[in-house]
C-alpha positions in Angstrom: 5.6 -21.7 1.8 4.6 -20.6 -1.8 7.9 -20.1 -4.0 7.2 -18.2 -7.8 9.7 -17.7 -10.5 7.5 -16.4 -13.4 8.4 -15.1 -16.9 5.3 -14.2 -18.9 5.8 -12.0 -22.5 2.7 -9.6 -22.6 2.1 -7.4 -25.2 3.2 -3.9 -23.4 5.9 -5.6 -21.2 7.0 -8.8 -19.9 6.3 -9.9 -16.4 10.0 -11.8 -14.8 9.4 -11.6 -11.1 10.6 -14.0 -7.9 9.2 -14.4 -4.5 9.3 -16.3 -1.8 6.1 -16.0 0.7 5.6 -17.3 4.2 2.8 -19.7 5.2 0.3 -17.5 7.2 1.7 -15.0 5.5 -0.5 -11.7 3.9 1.1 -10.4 0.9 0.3 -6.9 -0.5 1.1 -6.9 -4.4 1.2 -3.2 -4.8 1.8 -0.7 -8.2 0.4 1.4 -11.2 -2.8 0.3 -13.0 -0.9 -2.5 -15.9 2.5 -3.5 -14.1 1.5 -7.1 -14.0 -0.4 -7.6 -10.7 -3.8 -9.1 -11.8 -1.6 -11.3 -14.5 0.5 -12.5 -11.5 -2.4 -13.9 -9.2 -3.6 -15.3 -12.2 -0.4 -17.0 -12.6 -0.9 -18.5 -9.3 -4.1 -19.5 -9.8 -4.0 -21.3 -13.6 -6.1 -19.6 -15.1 -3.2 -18.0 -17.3 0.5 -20.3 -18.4 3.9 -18.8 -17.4 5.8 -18.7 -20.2 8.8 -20.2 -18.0 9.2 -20.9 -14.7 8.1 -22.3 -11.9 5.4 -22.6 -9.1 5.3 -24.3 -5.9 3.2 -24.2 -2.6 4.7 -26.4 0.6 5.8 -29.5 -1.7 3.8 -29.6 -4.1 4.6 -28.5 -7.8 1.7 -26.4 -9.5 3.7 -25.0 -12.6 7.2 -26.4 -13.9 8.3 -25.6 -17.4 11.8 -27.4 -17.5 9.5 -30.4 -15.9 6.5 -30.1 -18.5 4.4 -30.0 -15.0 1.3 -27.5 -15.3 -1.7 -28.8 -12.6 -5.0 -27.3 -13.8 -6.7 -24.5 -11.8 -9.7 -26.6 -10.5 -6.7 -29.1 -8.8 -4.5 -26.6 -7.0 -5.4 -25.6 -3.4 -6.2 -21.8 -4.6 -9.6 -19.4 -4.0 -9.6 -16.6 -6.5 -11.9 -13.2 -5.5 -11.8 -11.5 -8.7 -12.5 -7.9 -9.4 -16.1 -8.0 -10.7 -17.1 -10.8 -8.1 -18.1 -12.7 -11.2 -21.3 -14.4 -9.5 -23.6 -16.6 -11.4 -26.6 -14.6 -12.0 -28.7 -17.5 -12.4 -28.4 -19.3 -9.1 -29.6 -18.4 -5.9 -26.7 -17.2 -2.8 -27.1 -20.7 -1.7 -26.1 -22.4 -4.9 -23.5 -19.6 -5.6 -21.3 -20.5 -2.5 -21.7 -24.7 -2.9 -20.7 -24.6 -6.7 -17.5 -26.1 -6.6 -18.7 -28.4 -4.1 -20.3 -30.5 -6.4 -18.0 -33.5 -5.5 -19.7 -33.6 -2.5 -23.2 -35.3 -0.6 -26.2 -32.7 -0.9 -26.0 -32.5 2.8 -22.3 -31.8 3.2 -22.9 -28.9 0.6 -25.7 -27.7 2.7 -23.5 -28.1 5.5 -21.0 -25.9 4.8 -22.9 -23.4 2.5 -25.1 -22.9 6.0 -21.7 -22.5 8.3 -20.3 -19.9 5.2 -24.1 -18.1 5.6 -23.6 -17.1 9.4 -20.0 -16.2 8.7 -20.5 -13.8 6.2 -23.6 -12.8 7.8 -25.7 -13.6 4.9 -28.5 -15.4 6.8 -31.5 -14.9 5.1 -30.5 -14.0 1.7 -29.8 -17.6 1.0 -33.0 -18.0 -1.5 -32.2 -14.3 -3.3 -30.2 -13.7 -6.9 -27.2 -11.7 -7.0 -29.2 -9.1 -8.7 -31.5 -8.5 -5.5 -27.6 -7.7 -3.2 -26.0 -4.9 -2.7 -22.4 -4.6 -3.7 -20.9 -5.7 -0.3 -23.3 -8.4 -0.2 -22.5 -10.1 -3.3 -18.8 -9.1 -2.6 -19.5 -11.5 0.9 -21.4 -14.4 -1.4 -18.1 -14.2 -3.6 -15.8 -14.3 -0.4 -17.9 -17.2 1.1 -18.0 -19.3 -2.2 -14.0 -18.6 -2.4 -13.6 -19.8 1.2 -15.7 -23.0 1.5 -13.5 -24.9 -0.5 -11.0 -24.5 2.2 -8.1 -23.0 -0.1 -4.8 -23.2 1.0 -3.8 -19.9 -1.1 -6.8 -17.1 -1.2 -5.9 -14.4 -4.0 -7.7 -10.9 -4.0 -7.9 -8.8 -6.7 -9.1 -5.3 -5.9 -11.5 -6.9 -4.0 -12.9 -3.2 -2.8 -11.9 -1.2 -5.2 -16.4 -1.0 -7.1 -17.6 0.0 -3.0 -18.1 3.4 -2.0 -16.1 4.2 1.6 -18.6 3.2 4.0 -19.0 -0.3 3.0 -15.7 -0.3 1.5 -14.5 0.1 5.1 -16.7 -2.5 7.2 -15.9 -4.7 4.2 -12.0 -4.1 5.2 -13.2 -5.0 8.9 -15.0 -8.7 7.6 -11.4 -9.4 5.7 -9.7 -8.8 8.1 -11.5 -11.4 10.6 -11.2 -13.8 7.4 -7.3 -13.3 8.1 -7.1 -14.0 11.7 -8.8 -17.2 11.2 -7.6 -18.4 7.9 -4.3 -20.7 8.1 -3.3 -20.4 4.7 -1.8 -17.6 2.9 -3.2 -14.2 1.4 -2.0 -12.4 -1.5 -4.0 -8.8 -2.1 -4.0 -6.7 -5.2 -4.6 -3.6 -4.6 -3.8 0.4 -5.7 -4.1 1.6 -2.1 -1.4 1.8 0.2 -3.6 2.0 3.1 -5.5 -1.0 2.3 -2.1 -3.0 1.6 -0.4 -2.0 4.8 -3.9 -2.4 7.1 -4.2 -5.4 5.6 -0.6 -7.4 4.7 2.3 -8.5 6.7 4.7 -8.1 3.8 4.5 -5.7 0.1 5.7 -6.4 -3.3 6.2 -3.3 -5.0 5.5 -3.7 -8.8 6.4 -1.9 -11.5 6.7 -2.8 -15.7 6.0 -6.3 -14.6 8.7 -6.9 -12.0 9.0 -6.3 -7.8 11.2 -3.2 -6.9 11.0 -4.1 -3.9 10.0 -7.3 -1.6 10.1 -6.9 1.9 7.4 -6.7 5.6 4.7 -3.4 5.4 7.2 -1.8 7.4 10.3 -2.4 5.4 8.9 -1.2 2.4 7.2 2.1 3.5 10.4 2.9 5.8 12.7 1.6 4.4 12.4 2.0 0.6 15.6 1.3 -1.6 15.2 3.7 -4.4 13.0 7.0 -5.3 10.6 4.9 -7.5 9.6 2.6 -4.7 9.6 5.6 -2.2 7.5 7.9 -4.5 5.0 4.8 -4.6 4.8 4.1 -0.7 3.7 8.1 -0.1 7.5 9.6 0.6 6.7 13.4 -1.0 9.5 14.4 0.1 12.6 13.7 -1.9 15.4 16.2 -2.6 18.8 15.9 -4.4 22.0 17.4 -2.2 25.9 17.3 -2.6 27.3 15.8 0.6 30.2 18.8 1.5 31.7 16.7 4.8 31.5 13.2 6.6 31.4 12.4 9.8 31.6 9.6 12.1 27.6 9.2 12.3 26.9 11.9 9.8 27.2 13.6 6.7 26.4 17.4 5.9 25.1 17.8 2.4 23.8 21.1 0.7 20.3 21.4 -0.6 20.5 23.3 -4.1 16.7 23.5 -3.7 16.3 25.1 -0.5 19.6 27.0 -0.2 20.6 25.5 2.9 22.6 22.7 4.5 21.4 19.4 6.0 22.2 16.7 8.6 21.7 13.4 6.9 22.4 10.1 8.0 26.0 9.0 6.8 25.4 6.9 3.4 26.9 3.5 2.8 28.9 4.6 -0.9 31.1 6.5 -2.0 29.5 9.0 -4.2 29.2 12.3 -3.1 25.6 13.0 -5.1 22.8 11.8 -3.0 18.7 11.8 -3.2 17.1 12.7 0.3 14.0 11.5 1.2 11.7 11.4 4.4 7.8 10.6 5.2 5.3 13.6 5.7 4.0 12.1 9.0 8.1 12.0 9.8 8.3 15.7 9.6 7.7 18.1 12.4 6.4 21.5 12.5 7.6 23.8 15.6 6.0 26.7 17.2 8.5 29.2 17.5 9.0 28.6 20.9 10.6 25.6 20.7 12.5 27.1 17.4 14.2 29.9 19.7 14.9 27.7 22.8 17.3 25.2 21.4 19.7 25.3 18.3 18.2 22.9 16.2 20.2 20.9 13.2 17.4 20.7 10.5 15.4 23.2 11.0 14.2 26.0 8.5 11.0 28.1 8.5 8.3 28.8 6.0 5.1 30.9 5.5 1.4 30.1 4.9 0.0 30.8 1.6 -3.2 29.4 2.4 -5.8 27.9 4.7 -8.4 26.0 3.3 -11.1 24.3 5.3 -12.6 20.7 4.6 -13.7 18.2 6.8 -11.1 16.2 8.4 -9.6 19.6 9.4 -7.8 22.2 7.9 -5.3 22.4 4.6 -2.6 24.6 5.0 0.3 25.7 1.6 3.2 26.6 2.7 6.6 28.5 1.2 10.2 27.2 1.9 11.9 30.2 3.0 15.3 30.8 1.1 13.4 28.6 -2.1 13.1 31.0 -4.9 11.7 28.5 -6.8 8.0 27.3 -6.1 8.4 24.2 -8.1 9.7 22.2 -5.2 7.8 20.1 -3.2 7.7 19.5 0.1 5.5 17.4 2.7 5.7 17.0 6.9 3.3 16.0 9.6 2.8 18.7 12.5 2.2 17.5 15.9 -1.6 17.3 17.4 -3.7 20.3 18.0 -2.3 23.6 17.7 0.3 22.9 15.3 -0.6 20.0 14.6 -2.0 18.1 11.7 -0.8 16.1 8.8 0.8 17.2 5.9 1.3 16.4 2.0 2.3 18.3 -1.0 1.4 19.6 -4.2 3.2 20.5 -7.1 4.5 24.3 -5.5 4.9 24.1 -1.7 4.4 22.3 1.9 0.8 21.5 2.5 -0.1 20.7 6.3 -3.3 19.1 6.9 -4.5 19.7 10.9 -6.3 17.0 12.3 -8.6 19.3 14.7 -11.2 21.0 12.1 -12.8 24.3 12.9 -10.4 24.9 15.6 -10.1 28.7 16.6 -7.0 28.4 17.9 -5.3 26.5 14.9 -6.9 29.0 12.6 -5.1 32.1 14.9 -1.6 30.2 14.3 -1.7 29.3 10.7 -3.3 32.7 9.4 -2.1 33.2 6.0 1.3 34.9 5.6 2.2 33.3 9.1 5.7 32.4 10.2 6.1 28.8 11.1 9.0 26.3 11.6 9.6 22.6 10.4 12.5 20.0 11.6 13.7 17.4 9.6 14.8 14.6 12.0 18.0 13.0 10.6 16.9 9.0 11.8 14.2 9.4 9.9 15.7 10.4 6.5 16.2 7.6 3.7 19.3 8.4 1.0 20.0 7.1 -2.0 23.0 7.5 -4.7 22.4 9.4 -7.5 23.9 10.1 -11.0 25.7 13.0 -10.8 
């Protein structure tokens, strides 16, 4: 169990966060380029003094300021992977990965340098200089030198963020087995909500040097508990409404951005002003079959303005109908093949992503000017009071 209450004045803001993580656990520390992330690991690690506070993994205190207790870096039970790697370029893979063995026999360090060798599957570049790797295999020498001083806390920061995507990914796949068989606990910095939620049981969302939000992958991106946090975890969808009537499971509230009425779920205060948000991949487009067999709650059409083409399949732009104003976003996922796809927005309309490619049949459908319908499941809807 690592418990951190850290108050740190920087010069563009001040970093005051709490947490409380797990043992086993993999924590995600997830936000904007400067809101403290990289400062807080280094917290953790020693390399930079809370201002106040306090630190503490299992029973043992690593930072107390009201105790005058502050164990150096080189004593706590805590691997750091920085950014840059930050390899020696001087010594060989081999002597890389033992340096902070030095306490031990030459044969223990060879020892374990060899077992951190086949792991990493770095056999055979034992004798080279980091200047003779690649990027992922000096990010694996840094990884293996971290691990084989069996740290109970193993910090990442960015560790993928200088690899292209193909050895970004297998790098992703080599962590990942790291995870499964590392007992201790994991904290990740990273800009990349995929990478955080592949890779971490819980998130810390961070902004201005404090955590929005603390909670497991799926709590956060599901569940968020304001706009900020749910802009951050990829909910493009958010619309303000005026709830006209409540129900027993319900509420109706009118959308002054789309003209229309919604189902939404029934919201836990009083105020009658509410934000409305909801996931593209929770949003489902219809074919108008389905639109004219059943009277659906949330459903409204639109129309393509565009089809564009690109690798993973085709980007469609689509219209709100009833929105005389193409300001407003909005984002949905379709369902596979013909509609199907996933969806995101930009800064005038509904943009639908298929997942087929260069599929004749999708490309018949979503023709430009074409009539198509989306649904807006209310269980899947997050609200939130707003000013009025």
């Amino acid at each position: 169990m690592i418990q951190a209450h850290l108050k740190k004045r920087l010069p563009s803001f001040s970093l005051q966060l709490q947490f409380q993580i797990p043992q086993g656990a993999v924590l995600g520390l997830f936000g904007p380029s400067g809101c403290g992330k990289s400062i807080t690991l280094r917290c953790l690690a020693g390399l930079v003094e809370p201002d106040e506070g306090s630190i503490t993994m299992d029973d043992q205190v690593y930072f107390d300021s009201n105790k005058k207790i502050s164990i150096a870096a080189r004593k706590r039970k805590v691997g750091f992977l920085f950014q840059n790697y930050a390899l020696f370029p001087h010594l060989t893979v081999e002597k890389n990965i033992t340096f902070g063995l030095k306490h031990l026999p030459a044969q223990e360090q060879k020892k374990k340098a060899q077992y951190m060798l086949e792991r990493m599957r770095l056999q055979g570049l034992e004798k080279r200089y980091p200047s003779q790797l690649s990027g992922g295999q000096q990010q694996r020498v840094a990884l293996a030198r971290t691990l084989v001083t069996d740290p109970a806390l193993l910090l990442l920061d960015e560790p993928f963020s200088a690899l292209d995507s193909q050895v970004k990914n297998k790098l992703e796949q080599e962590v990942l087995e790291v995870k499964n068989a590392f007992s201790g606990t994991m904290i990740l910095v990273s800009h990349s909500l995929e990478e955080v939620y592949r890779l971490c049981s819980h998130i810390a969302v961070m902004e201005n040097g404090r955590i929005l939000q603390f909670g497991s992958r799926d709590q956060i991106v599901h569940g968020p508990i304001n706009r900020t946090v749910a802009r951050f975890v990829g909910t493009k969808n958010i619309f303000d409404g005026q709830i006209l009537e409540r129900k027993d499971d319900h509420a109706i509230a009118y959308i002054p951005a789309y003209h229309c009425n919604l189902k939404i779920p029934k919201p836990d205060f009083t105020s009658n002003h509410v934000s409305i948000g909801i996931r593209p991949s929770k949003v489902r487009l219809l074919t108008k079959r389905e639109y004219q067999e059943k009277e659906w709650d949330n459903a409204f059409g639109a129309t393509v303005l565009q089809n564009i083409l690109g690798p993973d399949g085709q980007t469609l732009f689509l219209k709100i109908q009833n929105c005389c104003n193409d300001s407003y976003p909005f984002a949905g996922l379709v369902r596979d093949h013909s509609p199907s796809g996933k969806v995101s927005s930009n800064n005038y309309d509904l943009q639908v992503q298929t997942s087929k490619g260069i599929d004749p049949l999708v490309e018949e459908i979503y023709q430009e000017g074409a009539q198509v319908y989306l649904y807006l499941p209310i269980g899947e809807m997050a609200i939130w009071k707003r000013k009025a």
